[in-house]
KEKE-3310 file (N, C-alpha, C; in steps of 0.2 Angstrom, whole numbers, plus 5000, padded with zeros to 4 digits):
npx = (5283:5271:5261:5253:5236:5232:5226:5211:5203:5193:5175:5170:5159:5144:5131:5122:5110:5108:5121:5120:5109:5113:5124:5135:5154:5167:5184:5199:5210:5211:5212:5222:5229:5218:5212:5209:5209:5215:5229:5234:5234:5245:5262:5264:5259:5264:5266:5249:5231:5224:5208:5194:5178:5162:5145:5129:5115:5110:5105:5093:5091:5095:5103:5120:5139:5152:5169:5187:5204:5220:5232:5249:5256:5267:5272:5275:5285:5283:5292:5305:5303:5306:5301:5289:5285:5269:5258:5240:5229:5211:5197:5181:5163:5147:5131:5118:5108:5097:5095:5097:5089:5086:5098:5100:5093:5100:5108:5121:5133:5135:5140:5131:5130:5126:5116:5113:5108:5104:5119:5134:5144:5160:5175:5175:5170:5179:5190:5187:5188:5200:5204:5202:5207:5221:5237:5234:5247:5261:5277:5295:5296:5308:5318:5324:5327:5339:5336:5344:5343:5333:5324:5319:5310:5316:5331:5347:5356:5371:5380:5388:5381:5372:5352:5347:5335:5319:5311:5318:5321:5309:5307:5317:5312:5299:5306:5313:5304:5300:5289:5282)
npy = (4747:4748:4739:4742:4741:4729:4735:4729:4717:4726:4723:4713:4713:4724:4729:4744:4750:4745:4747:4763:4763:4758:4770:4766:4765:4760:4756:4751:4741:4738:4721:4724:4714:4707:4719:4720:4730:4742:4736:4733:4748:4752:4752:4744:4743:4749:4744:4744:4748:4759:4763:4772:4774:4783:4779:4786:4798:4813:4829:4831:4818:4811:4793:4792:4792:4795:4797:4790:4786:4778:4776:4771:4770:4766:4773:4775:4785:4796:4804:4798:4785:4777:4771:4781:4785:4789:4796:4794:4800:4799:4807:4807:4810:4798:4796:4782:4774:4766:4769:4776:4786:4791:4793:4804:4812:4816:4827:4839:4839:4827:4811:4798:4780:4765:4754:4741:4728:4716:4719:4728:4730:4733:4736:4736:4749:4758:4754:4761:4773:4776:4773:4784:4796:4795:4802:4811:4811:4802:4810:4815:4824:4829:4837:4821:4819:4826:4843:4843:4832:4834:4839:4852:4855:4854:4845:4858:4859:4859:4872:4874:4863:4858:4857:4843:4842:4835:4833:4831:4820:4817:4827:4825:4812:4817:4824:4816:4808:4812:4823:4837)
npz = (5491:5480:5466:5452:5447:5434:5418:5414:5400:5385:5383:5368:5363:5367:5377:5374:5379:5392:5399:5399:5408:5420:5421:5418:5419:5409:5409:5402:5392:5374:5365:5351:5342:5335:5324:5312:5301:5307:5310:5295:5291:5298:5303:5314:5331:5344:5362:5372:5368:5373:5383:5387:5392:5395:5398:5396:5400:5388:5393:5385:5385:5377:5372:5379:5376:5381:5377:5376:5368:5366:5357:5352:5337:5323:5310:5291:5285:5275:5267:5270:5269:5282:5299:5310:5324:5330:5342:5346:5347:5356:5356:5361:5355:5358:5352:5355:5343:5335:5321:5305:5303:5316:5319:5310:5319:5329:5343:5333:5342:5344:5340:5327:5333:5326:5333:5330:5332:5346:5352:5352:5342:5351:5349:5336:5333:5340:5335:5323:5327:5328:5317:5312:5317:5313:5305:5291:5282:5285:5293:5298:5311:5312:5299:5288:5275:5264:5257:5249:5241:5233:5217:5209:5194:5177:5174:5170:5155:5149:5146:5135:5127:5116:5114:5104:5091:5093:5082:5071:5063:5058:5050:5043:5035:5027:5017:5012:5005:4994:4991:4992)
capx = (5282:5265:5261:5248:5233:5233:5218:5206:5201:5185:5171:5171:5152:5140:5124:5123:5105:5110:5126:5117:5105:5117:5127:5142:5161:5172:5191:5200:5213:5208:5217:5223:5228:5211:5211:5213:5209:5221:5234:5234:5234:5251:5265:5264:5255:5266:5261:5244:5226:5220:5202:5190:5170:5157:5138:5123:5110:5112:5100:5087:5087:5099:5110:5126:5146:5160:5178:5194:5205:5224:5237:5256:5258:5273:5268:5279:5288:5284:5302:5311:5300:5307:5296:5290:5280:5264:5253:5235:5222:5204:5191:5175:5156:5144:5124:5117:5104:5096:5091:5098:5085:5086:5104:5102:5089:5103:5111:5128:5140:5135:5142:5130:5132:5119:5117:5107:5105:5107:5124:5135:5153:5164:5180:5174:5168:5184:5194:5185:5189:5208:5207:5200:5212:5229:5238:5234:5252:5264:5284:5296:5296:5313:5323:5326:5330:5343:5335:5349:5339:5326:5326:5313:5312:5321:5340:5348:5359:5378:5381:5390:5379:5365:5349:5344:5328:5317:5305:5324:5320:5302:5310:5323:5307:5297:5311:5315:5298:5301:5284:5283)
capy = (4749:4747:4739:4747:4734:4729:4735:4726:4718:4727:4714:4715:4718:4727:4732:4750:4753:4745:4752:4767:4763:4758:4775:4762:4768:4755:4758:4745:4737:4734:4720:4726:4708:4704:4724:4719:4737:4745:4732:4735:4753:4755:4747:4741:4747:4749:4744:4745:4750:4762:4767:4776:4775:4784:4778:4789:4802:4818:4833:4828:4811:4805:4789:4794:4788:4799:4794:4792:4778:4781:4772:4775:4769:4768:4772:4773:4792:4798:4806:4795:4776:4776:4772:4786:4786:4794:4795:4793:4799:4802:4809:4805:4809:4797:4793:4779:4776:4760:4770:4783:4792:4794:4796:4813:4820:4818:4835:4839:4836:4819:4806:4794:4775:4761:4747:4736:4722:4717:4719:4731:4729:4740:4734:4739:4754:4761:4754:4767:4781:4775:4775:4792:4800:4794:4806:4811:4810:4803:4809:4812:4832:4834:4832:4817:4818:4834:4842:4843:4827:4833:4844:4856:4859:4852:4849:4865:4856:4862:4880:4873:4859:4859:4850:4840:4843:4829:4832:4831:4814:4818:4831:4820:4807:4820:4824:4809:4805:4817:4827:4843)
capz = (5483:5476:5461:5449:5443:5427:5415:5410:5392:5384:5380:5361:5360:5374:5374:5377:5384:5400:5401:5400:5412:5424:5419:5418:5418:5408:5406:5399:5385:5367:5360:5344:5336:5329:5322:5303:5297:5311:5308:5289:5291:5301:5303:5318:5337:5351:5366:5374:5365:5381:5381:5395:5391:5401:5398:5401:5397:5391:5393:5381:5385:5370:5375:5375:5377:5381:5380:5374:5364:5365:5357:5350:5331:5320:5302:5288:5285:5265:5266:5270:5269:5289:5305:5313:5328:5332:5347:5341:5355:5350:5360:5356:5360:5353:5352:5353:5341:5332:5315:5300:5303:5322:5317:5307:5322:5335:5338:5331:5344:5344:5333:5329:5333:5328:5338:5327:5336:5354:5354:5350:5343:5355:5346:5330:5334:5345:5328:5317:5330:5329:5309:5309:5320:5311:5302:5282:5280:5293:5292:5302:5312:5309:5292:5289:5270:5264:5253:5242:5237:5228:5211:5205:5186:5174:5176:5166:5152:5149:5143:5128:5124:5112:5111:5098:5088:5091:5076:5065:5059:5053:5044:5036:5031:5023:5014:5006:5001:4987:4991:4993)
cpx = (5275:5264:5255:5243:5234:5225:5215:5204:5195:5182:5171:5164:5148:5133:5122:5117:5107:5115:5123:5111:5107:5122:5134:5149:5165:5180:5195:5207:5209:5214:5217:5225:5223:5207:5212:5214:5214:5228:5237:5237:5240:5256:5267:5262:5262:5261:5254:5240:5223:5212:5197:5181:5166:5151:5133:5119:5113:5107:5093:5085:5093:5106:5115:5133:5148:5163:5183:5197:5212:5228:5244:5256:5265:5269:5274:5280:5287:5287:5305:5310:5305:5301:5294:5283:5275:5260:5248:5232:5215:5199:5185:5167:5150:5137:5120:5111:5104:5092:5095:5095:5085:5094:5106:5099:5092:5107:5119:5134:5140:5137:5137:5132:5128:5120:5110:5104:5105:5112:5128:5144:5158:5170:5179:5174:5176:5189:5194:5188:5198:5208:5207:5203:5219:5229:5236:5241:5257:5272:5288:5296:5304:5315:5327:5328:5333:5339:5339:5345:5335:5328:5319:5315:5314:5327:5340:5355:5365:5377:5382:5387:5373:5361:5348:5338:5323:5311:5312:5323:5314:5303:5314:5317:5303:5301:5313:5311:5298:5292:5285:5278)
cpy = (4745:4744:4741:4739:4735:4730:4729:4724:4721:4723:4718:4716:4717:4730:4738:4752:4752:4747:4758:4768:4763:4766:4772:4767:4762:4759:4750:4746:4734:4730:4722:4721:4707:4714:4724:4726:4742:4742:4733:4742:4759:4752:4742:4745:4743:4750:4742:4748:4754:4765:4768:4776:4776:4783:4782:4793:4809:4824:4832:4822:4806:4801:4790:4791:4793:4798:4795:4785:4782:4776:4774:4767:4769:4767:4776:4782:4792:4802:4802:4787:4774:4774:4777:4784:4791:4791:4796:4794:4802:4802:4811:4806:4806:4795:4787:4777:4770:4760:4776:4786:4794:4795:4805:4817:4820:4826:4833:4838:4830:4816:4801:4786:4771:4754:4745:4731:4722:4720:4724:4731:4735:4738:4738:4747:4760:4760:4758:4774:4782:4777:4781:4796:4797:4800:4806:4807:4809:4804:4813:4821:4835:4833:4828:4814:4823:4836:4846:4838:4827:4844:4848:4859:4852:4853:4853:4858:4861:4867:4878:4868:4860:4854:4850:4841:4837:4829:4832:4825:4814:4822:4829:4815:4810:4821:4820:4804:4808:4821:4833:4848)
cpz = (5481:5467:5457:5446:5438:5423:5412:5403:5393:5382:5371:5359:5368:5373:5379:5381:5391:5403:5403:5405:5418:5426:5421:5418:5415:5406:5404:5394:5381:5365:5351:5337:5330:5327:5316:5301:5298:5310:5299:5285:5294:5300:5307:5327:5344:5359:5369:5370:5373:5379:5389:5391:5400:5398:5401:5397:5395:5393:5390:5380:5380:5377:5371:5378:5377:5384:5376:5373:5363:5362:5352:5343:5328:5314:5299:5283:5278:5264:5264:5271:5277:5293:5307:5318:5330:5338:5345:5349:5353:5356:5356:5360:5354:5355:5351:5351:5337:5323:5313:5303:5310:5323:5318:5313:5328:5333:5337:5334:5346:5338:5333:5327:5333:5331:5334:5327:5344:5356:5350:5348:5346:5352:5341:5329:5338:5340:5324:5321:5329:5322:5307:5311:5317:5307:5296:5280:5286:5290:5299:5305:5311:5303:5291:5283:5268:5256:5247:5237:5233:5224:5209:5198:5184:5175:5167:5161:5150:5143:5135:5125:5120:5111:5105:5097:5089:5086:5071:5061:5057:5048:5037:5031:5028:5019:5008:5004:4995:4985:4992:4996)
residu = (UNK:UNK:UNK:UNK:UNK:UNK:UNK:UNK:UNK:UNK:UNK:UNK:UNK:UNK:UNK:UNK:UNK:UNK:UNK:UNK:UNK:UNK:UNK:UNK:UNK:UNK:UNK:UNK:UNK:UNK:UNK:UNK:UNK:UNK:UNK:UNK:UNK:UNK:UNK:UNK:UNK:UNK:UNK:UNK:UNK:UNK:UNK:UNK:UNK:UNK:UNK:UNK:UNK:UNK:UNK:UNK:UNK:UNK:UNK:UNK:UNK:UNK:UNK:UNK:UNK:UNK:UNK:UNK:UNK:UNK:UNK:UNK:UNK:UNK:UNK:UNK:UNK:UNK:UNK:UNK:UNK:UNK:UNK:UNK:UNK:UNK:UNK:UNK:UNK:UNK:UNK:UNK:UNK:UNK:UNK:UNK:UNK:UNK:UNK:UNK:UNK:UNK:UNK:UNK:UNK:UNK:UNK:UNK:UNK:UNK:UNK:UNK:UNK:UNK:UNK:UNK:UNK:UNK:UNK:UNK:UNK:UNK:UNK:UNK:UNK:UNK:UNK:UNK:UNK:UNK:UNK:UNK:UNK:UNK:UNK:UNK:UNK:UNK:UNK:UNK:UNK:UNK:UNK:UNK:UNK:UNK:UNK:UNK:UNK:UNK:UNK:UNK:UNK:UNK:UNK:UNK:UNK:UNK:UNK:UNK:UNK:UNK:UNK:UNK:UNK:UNK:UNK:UNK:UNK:UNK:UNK:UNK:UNK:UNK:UNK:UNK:UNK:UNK:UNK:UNK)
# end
């Protein structure tokens, strides 16, 4: 019986040109502790942060990344304010690019990503891919509240009851102003 290695942490910043020069492969674990925004945004990450990066060129030259970020979520059911688990996987293909403007002239099925300095946060970056791919709205797939529980309309008041006027006391005070 074999036991399987354990992945790797990502470094939290890398500098893409030579990844890309190298045409690197990293796969790895992101810790997701120091993810304030991730953290904030669920209710809590089971598990492992998994992620697969490939560095390289593509046809035209453009430095490019493509991978994958996968990780299982619990976020909080707006049914039934319950847990509810989701699996969160994002595949991604991005440019890298040190300007706006060399941003807008990548083509379209690049995302771009600017590395502004030496170094380039891969943490931060693989955080934004995670925030983008949660659900709008997360609940639970099957019914989880009846919904007996929820009323459309107004409730119908009793056959023999009658409302009240609520303009009957403005009527009464004009009244007994003695105006006319």
């Amino acid at each position: 019986m074999s036991i399987a290695p354990s992945k790797s942490v990502l470094p939290k910043s890398i500098d893409a040109r030579k990844l890309v020069q190298r045409e690197q492969y990293l796969d790895g674990i992101l810790p997701w502790e120091p993810l304030d925004r991730l953290r904030t945004a669920v209710e809590s990450v089971d598990g492992e942060v998994v992620s697969e990066l490939q560095f390289g060129r593509d046809l035209q030259g453009h430095l490019t990344v493509n991978g994958k970020v996968s990780c299982t979520v619990e976020l909080l059911c707006q049914r039934c304010l319950h847990p509810v688990r989701e699996q969160i996987e994002a595949q991604f293909c991005w440019g890298i690019v040190w300007s706006e403007e060399q941003g807008k002239a990548l083509p379209k099925d690049l995302d771009p990503v600017i590395q502004e300095s030496e170094e380039l946060n891969l943490h931060q970056i693989l955080e934004d891919e995670i925030l983008l791919n949660l659900p709008m709205v997360a609940y639970h797939d099957e019914e989880c509240v009846s919904r007996d529980s929820f009323h459309v309309g107004e409730e119908k008041a009793e056959a023999g009851e009658q409302r009240e006027n609520p303009f009957k006391v403005l009527g009464q005070l004009k009244g007994s102003s003695g105006k006319s």
